[in-house]
C-alpha positions as CSV (number, residue, x, y, z in Angstrom):
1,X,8.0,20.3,-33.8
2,X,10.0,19.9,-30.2
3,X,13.0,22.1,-31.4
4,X,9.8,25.0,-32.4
5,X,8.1,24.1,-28.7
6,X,11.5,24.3,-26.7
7,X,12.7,27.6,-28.6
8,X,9.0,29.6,-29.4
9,X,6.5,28.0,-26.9
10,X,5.9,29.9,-23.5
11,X,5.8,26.1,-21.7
12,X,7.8,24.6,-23.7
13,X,11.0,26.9,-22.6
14,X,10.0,27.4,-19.0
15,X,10.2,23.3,-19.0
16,X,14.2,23.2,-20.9
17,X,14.9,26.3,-18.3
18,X,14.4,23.6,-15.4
19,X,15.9,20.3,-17.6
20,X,19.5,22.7,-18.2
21,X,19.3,23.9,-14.8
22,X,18.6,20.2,-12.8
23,X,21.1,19.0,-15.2
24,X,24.1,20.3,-13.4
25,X,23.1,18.3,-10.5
26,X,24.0,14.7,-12.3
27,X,25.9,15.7,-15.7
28,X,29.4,15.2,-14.1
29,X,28.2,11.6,-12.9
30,X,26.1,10.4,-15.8
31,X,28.7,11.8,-18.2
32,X,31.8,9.8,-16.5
33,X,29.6,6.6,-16.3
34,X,28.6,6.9,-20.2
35,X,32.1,7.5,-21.0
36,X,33.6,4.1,-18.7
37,X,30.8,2.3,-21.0
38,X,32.3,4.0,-23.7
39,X,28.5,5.3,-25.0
40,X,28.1,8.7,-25.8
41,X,27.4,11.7,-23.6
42,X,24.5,13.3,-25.3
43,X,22.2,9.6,-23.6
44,X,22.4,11.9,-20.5
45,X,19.6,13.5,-21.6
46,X,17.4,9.8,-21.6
47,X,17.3,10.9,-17.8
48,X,16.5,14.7,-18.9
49,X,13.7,13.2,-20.8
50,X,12.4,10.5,-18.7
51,X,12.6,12.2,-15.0
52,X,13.9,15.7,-14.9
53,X,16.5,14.6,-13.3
54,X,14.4,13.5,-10.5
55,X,15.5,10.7,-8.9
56,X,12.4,10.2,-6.3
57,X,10.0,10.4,-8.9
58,X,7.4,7.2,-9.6
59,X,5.6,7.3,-12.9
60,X,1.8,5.9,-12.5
61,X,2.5,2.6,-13.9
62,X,5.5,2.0,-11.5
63,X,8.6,3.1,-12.7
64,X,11.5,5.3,-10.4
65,X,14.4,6.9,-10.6
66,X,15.9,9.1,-12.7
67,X,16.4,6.3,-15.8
68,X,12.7,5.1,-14.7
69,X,13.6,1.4,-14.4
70,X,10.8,-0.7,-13.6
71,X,10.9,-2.7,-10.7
72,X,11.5,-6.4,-12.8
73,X,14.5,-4.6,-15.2
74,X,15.8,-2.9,-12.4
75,X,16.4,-6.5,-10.6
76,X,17.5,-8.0,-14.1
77,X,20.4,-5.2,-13.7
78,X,21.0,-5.5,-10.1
79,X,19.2,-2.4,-8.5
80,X,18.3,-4.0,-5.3
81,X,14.7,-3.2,-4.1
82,X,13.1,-4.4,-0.5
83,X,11.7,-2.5,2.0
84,X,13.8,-0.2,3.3
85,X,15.6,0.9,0.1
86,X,15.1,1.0,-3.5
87,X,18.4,1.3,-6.0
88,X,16.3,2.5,-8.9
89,X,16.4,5.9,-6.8
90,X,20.5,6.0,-6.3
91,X,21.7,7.9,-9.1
92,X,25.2,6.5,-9.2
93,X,23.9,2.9,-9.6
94,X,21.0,3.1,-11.7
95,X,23.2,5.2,-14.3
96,X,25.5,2.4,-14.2
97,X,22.7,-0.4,-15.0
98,X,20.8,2.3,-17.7
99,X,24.5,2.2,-19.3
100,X,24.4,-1.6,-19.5
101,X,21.7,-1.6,-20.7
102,X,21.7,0.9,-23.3
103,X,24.8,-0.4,-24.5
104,X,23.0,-3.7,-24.9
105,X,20.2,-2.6,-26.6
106,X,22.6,-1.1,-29.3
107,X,24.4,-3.9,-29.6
108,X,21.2,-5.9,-30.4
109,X,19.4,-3.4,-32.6
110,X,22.4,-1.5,-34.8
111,X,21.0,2.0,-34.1
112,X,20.3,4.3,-31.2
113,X,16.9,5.4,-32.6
114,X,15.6,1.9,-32.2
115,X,17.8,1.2,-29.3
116,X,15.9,4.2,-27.3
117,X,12.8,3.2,-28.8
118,X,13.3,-0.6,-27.1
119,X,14.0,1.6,-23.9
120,X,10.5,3.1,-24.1
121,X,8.5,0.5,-25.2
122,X,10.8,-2.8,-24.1
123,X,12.8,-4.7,-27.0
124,X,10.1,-7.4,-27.4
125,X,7.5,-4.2,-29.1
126,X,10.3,-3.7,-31.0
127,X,11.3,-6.8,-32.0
128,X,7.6,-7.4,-32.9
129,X,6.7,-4.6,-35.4
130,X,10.3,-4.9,-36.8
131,X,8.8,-8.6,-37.9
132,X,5.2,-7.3,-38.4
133,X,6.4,-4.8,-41.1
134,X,10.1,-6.6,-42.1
135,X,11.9,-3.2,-41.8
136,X,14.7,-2.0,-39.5
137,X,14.0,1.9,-40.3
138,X,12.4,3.4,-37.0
139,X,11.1,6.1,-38.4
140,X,9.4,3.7,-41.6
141,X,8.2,1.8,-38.5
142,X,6.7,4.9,-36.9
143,X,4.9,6.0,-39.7
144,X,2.8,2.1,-39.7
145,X,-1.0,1.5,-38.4
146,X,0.0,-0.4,-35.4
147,X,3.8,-0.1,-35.9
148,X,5.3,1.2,-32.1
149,X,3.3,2.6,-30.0
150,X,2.1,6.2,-30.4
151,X,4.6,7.7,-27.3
152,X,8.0,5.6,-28.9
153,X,7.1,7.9,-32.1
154,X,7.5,10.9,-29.6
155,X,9.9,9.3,-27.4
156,X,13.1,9.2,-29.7
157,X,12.5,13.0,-31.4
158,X,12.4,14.5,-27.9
159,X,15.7,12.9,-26.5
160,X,17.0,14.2,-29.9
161,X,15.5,17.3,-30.4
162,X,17.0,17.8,-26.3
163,X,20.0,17.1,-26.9
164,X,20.6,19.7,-29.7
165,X,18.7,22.9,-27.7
166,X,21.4,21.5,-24.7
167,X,24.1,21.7,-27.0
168,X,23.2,25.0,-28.8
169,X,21.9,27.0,-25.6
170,X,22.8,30.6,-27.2
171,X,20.9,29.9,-30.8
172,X,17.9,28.7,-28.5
173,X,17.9,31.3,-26.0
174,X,19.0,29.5,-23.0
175,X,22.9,31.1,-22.8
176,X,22.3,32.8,-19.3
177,X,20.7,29.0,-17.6
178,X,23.3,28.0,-15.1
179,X,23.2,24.5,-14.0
180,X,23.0,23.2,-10.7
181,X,25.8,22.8,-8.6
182,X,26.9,19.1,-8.4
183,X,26.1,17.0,-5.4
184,X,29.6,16.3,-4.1
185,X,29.8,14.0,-1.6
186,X,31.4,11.8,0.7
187,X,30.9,8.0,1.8
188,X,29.4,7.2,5.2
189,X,30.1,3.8,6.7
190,X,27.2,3.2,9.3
191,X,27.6,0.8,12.1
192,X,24.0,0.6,12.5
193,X,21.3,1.9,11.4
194,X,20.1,5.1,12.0
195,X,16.7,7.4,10.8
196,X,17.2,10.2,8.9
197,X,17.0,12.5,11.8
198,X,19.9,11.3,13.4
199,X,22.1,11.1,10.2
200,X,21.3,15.3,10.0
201,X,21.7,15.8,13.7
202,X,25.0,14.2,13.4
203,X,26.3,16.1,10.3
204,X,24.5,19.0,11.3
205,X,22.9,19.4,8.1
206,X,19.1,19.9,7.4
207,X,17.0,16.5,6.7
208,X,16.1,17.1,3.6
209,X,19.8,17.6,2.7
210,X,20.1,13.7,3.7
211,X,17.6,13.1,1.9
212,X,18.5,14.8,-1.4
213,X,21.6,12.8,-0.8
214,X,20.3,9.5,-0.2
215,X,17.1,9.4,-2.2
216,X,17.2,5.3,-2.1
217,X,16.1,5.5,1.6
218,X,12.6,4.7,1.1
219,X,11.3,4.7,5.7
220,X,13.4,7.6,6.6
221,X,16.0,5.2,8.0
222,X,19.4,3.2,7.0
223,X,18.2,-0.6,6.7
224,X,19.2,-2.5,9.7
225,X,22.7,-3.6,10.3
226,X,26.0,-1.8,8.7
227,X,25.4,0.4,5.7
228,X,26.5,3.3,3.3
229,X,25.1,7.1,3.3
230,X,26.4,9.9,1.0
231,X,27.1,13.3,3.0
232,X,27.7,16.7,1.3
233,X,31.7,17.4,1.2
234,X,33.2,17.8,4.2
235,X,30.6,16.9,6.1
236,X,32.6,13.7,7.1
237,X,34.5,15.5,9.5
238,X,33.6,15.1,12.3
239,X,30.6,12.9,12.0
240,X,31.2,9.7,14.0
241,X,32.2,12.3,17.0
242,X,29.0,13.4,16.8
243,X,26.9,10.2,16.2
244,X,29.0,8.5,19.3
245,X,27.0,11.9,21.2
246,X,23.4,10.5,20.5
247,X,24.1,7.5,22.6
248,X,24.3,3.6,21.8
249,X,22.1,1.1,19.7
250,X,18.5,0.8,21.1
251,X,17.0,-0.9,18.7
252,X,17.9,-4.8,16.8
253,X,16.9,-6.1,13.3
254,X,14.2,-8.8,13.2
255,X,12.6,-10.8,10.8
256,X,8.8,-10.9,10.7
257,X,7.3,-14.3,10.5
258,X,4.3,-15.5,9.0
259,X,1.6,-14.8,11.2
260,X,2.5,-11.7,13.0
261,X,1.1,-8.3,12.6
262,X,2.2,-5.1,13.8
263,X,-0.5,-5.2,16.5
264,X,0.9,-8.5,18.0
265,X,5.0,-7.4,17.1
266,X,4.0,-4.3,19.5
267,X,2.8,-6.5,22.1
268,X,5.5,-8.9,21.9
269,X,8.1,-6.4,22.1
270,X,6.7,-4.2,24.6
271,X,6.5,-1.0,22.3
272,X,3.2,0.7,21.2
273,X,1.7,0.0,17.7
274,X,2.0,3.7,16.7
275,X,6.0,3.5,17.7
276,X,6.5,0.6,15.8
277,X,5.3,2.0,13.0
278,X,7.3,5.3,13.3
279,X,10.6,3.2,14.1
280,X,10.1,1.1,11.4
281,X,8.1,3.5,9.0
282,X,5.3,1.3,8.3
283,X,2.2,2.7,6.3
284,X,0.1,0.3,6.3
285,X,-0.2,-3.0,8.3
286,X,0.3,-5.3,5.4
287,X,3.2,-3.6,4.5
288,X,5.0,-6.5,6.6
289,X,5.2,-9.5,5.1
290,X,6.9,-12.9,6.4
291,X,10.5,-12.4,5.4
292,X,10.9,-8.6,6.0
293,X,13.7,-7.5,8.5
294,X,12.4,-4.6,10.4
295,X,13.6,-2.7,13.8
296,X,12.3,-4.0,17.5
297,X,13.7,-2.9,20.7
298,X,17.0,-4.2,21.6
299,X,15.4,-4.9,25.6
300,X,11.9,-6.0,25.2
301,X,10.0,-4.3,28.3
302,X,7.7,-6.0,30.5
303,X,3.9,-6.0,29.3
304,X,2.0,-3.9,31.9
305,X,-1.4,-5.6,32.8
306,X,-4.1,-3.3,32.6
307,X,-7.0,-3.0,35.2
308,X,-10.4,-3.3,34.1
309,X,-12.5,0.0,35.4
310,X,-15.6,-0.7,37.4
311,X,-18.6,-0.6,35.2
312,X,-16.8,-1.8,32.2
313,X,-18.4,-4.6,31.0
314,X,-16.0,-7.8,30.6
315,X,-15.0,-8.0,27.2
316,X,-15.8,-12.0,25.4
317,X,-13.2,-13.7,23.9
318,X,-12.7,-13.6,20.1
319,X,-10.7,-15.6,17.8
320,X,-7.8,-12.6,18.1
321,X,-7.0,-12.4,22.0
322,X,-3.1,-13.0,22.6
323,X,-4.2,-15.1,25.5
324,X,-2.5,-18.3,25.7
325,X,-5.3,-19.5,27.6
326,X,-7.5,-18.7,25.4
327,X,-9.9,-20.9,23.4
328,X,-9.9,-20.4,19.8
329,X,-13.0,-21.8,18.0
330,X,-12.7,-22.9,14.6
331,X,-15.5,-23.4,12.2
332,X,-14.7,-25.6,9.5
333,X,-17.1,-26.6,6.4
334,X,-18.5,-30.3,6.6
335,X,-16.8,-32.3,3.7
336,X,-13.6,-31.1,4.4
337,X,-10.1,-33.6,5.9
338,X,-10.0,-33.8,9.4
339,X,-6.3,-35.8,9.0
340,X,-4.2,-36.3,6.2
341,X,-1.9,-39.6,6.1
342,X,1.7,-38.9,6.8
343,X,1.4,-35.0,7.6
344,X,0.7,-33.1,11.2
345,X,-2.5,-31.3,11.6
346,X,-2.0,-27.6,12.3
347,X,-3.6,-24.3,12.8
348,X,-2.5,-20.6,11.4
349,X,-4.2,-17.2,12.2
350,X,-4.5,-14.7,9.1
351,X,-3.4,-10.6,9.2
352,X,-3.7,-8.4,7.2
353,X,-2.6,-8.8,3.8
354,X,-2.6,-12.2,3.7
355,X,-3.3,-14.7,0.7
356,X,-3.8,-17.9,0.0
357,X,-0.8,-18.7,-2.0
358,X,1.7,-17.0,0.3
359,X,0.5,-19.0,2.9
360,X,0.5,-22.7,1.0
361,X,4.0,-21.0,-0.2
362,X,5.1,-20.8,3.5
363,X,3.7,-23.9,4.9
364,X,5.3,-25.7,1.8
365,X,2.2,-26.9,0.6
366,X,0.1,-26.1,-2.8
367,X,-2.8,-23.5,-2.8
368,X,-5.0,-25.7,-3.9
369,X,-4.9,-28.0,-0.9
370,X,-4.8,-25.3,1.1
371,X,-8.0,-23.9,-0.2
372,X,-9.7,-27.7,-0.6
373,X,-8.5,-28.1,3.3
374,X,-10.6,-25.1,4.5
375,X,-13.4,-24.8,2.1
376,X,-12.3,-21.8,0.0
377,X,-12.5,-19.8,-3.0
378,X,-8.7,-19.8,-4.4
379,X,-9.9,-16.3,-6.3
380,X,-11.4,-14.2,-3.4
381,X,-8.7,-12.9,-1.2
382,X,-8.4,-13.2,2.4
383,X,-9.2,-11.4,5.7
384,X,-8.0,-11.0,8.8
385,X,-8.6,-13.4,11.6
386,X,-9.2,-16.2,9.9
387,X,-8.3,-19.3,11.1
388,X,-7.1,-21.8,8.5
389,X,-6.3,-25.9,8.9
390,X,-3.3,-27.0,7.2
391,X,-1.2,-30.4,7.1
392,X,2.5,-30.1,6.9
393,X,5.2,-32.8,6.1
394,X,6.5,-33.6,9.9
395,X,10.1,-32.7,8.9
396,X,8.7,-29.0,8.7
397,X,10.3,-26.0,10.3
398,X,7.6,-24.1,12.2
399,X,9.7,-21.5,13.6
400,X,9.2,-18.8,11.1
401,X,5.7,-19.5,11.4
402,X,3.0,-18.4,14.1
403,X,1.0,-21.8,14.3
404,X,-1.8,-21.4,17.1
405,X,-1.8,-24.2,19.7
406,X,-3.3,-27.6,19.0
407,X,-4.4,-27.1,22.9
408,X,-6.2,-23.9,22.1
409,X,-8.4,-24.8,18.9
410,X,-12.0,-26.1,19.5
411,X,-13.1,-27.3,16.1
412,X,-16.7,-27.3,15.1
413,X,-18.8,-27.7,12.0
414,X,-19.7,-24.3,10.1
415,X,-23.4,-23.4,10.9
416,X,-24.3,-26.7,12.7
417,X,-26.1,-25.8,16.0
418,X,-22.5,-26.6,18.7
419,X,-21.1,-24.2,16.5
420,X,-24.0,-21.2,17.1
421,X,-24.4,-22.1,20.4
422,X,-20.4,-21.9,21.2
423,X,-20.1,-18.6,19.1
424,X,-23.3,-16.9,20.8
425,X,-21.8,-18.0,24.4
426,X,-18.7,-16.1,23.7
427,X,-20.8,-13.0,22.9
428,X,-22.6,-13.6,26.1
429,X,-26.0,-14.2,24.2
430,X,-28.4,-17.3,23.6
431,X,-30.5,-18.7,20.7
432,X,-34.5,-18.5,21.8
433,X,-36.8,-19.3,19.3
434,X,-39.8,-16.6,19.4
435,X,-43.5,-17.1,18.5
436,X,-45.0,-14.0,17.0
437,X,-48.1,-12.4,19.4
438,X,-50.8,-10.6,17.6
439,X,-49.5,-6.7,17.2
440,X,-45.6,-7.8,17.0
441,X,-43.4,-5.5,15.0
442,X,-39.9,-5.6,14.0
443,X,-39.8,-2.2,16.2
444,X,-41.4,-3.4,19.0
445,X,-39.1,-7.3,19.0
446,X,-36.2,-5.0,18.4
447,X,-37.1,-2.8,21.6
448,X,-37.7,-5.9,23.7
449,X,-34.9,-8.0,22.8
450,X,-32.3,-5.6,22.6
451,X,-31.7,-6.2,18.9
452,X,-31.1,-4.2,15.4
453,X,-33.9,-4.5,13.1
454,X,-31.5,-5.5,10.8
455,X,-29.6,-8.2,12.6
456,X,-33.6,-9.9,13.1
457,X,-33.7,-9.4,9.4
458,X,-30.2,-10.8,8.6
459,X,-31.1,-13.9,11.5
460,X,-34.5,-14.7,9.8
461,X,-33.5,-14.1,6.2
462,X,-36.6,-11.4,5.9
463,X,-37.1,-7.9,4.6
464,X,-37.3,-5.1,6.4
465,X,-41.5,-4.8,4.5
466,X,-42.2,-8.2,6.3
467,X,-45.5,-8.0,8.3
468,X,-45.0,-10.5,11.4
469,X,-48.3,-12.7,11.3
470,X,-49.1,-14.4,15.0
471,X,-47.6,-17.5,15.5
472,X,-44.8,-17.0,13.1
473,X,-41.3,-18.9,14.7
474,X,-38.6,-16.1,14.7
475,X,-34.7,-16.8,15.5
476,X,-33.5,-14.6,18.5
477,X,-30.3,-14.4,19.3
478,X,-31.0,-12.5,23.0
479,X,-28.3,-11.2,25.5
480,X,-28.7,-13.7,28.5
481,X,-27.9,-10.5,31.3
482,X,-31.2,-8.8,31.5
483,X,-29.2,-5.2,32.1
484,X,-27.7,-5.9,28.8
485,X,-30.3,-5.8,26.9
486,X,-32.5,-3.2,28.2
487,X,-28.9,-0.7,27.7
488,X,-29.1,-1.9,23.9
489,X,-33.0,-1.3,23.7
490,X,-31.9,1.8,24.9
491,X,-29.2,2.2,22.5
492,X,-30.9,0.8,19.7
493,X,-34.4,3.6,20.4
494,X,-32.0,6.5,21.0
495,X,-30.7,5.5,17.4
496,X,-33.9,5.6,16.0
497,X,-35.2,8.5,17.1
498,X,-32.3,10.5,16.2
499,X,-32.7,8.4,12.9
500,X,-35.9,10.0,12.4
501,X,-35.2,13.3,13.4
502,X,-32.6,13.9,10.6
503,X,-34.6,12.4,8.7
504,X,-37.7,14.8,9.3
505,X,-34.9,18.2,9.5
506,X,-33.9,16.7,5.9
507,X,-37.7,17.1,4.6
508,X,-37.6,20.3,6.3
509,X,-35.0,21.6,4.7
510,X,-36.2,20.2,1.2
511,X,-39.2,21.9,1.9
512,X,-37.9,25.2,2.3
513,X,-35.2,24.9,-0.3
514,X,-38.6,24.0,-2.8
515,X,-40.2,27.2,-1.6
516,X,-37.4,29.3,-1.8
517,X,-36.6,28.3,-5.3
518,X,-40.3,28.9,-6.4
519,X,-40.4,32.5,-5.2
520,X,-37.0,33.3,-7.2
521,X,-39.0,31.8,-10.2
522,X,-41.8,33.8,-9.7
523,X,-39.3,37.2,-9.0
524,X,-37.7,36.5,-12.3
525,X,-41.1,36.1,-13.9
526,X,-42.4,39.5,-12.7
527,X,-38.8,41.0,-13.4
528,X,-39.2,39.9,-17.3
529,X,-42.7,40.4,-17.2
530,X,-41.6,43.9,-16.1
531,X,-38.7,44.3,-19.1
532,X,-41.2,43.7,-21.6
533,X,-43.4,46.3,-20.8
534,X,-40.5,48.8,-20.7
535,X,-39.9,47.6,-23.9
536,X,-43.3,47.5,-25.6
C-alpha cells in the first residue's frame, strides 16, 4: 500500500519529492557513519521516515532531531541536553548514537524488522508481545489483538517501502529529483560565547545560515565559555579577523542559585529584566532553575535610585521588596516546629517555578519535612513569594542558596489577630468592626469605606444576595488616610457605573438584534407565503 501511495497518490509523491530532495543534505554523513558501524545504508531512511530530515523538528510527545531521540535515550547515548543546547538536534552526533543504537537493537533481537519496530515503540513493547504471543515473526506479531502497537505495524513497511522508491527513482517516477547539496562545513573554535548574530556578522553569512548549521543552539547563542560552531566551507577564512572587529567580551557565565529570579538577577547585575532575557534568551521566568549557567554583565553597573514623583502615593512594603531593611512578615500555621534539635532555623523566598521537592532537594532535607515544617499540601504546587521555614544541618553550604535574613523575618501565627493587624498596617489600612444602621447596603458600605463589594463579601464570608439587617457586626478592613478612601469610593462608583452601562448597551443591543431577527422571519413568511400563491 506505501509503494501504490508513493508512486500513484497525488500526496503521497509530492511528500517522497521533498524526502529525495532533503536527503542530499545528510546522505553523505549518515551514510559514512552507518558504514564506520558497519550497518547498512538503506537505515538512512529511519531519519527520512522519522523527521524529513529535519533536524529542529519536536514531535508532540517530545522527541527532536532528525533520529527523534527522546530526551531520556538521547542521555542513555550521550546527546547532551541543558539549556543552551540540545545534541538530539546535531546531526553528526545523533547519527552516531541512532547507529549504536540500532546496531544494539539488532544484536538483541536477530532481525531489523523487529529491531526498527523496538525503535518505534522501545524494546520493552517488543519484548512484551514477543512473550505475550511466544513468536519472533514481526509481522505474525503485527497481525495479533494487542500484539505492537497499531503505528509499529506501519512503522517498519514505510522505512521499507522508502527505501525501495529511493533506490528505484526511474520505475517510480522520481528520476529528475535532485538532492540537496550537502552542508559542507568547517569547525569553529569559540573563545567565548557569542549570539547568533555575531557568529553571521563575523562570517558574513545570513543568520539563518548559522542556524541551519548549528541547529543544536537552542537561545540563539554559543553556551558560555569556549565552544564549537560549524560554518559553511570557507567561511573560516577570515573569521577570527572579523570577530576580533566586534570588540572584547562583555558579558561572564553565572550560575543561578536557588532563590533568584530574573527580576532580582536584573537588579543585581544592573541590566534591565527585558535585556536579560534577550542576552540569555529566556522565555519564560521559570525557565531558570538553581544550577543553570546563564550570561550577566562582565561590570555590574551601579543601581540608579529612582525619585518618587510628587503625588505618587508611597508604595507599602510587601514580602518581595529587595530592601535589606526591609521587614519581611511570615505567617506560619499554629502546630507547626518553631526549632528543630541539632539544625539552624532558616528562611527562603519562592519564584517562579518553584516546587516543593526541588527545594527540600536543595536545602538537603526530605519534602516531607519541608512540607510538615510549613503547613503544606506536598501535591499542590507552589507560588511565587512564598516564604517557607526550613532547618538545615549546620555544616550546610548556603552559598548557592538565597536565604532571607534571620534579622528581616517577623514571624506570626496564620490568621491570629498580630498577624491581620501587621498585614493590614503594611497596606496602610485598619480592622474596624462596623454595626449595620437601618437602610445599609453593600453599595452604600462599599461607597463609604472605600471598599469592593466583593472584598466585604470575601471579609464577612456572605453573598453578594445578603440583606444587611440593623445591628448586624461587619468586618471592615478601612484605609486609615481619609483621602484614600474617598479616591477608591471614587474608583470603586466610577466602576460601577460603567459596570452598568455595558451592561444596559448589552440589553440594548439584545434587544435590537431580537427585533431585527423577528422582522427577517416575518419577510421570509410573506416571501413563501408569496411563492405559494404563484404556484397555486
Amino acid at each position: 500500500r506505501y509503494l501504490d501511495f508513493y508512486k500513484n497518490n497525488a500526496r503521497g509523491r509530492r511528500l517522497m519529492r521533498h524526502w529525495l530532495a532533503r536527503a542530499g543534505r545528510y546522505q553523505r554523513l549518515i551514510s559514512d557513519v552507518l558504514a564506520k558501524h558497519k550497518l547498512p545504508r538503506a537505515l538512512a531512511f529511519v531519519a527520512m521516515v522519522e523527521s524529513s530530515f529535519n533536524p529542529t523538528l519536536t514531535s508532540r510527545v517530545g522527541a527532536a532531531g532528525i533520529w527523534q531521540f527522546m530526551p531520556r535515550s538521547g542521555r542513555w547515548y550521550g546527546l547532551a541536553r541543558d539549556y543552551w543546547i540540545d545534541e538530539r538536534r546535531n546531526p553528526e552526533r545523533s547519527t552516531d548514537s541512532a547507529a549504536r543504537l540500532l546496531k544494539r537493537l539488532r544484536g538483541m533481537f536477530g532481525t531489523w524488522e523487529l529491531a526498527l519496530a523496538a525503535y518505534n515503540a522501545g524494546a520493552g513493547a517488543v519484548i512484551v508481545a514477543m512473550k505475550r504471543y511466544n513468536t519472533n515473526d514481526y509481522y505474525q506479531l503485527c497481525r495479533y489483538e494487542a500484539g505492537l502497537p497499531w503505528a509499529t505495524t506501519l512503522y517498519v513497511p514505510k522505512i521499507l517501502a522508502t527505501a525501495i522508491v529511493a533506490n528505484n527513482r526511474a520505475a517510480f517516477g522520481f528520476a529528475d529529483v535532485k538532492g540537496d547539496a550537502p552542508l559542507a562545513h568547517d569547525l569553529v573554535a569559540l573563545p567565548r560565547s557569542l549570539s547568533v548574530r555575531q557568529i553571521a556578522r563575523a562570517a558574513g553569512v545570513d543568520r539563518d545560515v548559522v542556524e541551519t548549521y548549528n541547529p543544536e543552539l537552542r537561545r540563539g547563542r554559543t553556551p558560555p565559555g569556549k565552544s564549537w560552531i560549524r560554518l559553511p566551507k570557507g567561511k573560516k577564512k577570515g573569521f577570527y579577523e572579523a570577530l576580533a572587529k566586534l570588540g572584547s567580551a562583555r558579558y561572564r557565565p553565572y550560575t543561578v542559585r536557588l532563590g533568584e529570579s530574573d527580576t532580582s538577577l536584573a537588579a543585581r547585575f544592573g541590566i534591565s529584566r527585558t535585556r536579560l532575557r534577550a542576552i540569555n534568551g529566556v522565555q519564560h521566568a521559570r525557565e531558570l532553575r538553581p544550577g543553570t549557567t546563564i550570561l550577566v554583565p562582565a561590570r555590574v553597573k551601579p543601581q540608579r535610585k529612582h525619585k518618587r514623583r510628587r503625588g505618587k502615593r508611597k508604595r507599602s512594603v510587601s514580602a518581595r521588596d529587595d530592601d535589606d531593611s526591609a521587614t519581611v512578615l511570615v505567617a506560619l500555621p499554629p502546630g507547626v516546629p518553631r526549632r528543630v534539635s541539632g539544625r539552624r532555623h532558616v528562611f527562603y523566598r519562592t519564584v517562579v517555578g518553584d516546587s516543593i521537592d526541588e527545594i527540600a532537594k536543595h536545602l538537603d532535607v526530605s519534602a516531607a519535612d519541608l512540607a510538615a515544617w510549613n503547613g503544606l499540601d506536598p501535591r499542590a504546587k507552589l507560588v511565587s513569594e512564598m516564604v517557607l521555614q526550613a532547618f538545615i544541618k549546620p555544616s550546610f553550604d548556603t552559598s548557592k542558596v538565597v536565604l532571607l535574613p534571620d534579622d528581616r523575618v517577623e514571624l506570626v501565627v496564620a490568621g491570629s489577630a498580630e498577624h491581620m493587624r501587621a498585614h493590614l498596617e503594611r497596606d496602610g489600612r485598619r480592622r474596624v468592626v462596623y454595626t449595620a444602621r437601618r437602610g445599609d447596603t453593600l453599595v452604600r458600605l462599599s461607597r463609604r469605606f472605600g471598599l469592593s463589594i466583593g472584598s466585604i463579601m470575601r471579609i464577612n464570608r456572605f453573598s453578594r444576595s445578603t440583606k444587611l439587617e440593623k445591628g448586624q457586626k461587619l468586618v471592615i478592613y478601612m484605609h486609615k488616610d481619609p483621602r484614600v478612601r474617598r479616591r477608591k469610593a471614587r474608583e470603586i462608583a466610577r466602576a460601577r457605573y460603567k459596570r452598568v452601562v455595558r451592561m444596559r448597551r448589552a440589553k440594548l443591543r439584545a434587544r435590537r438584534r431580537k427585533l431585527r431577527d423577528k422582522r427577517r422571519r416575518q419577510r421570509q413568511a410573506r416571501l413563501r407565503r408569496k411563492t405559494q400563491r404563484a404556484k397555486n
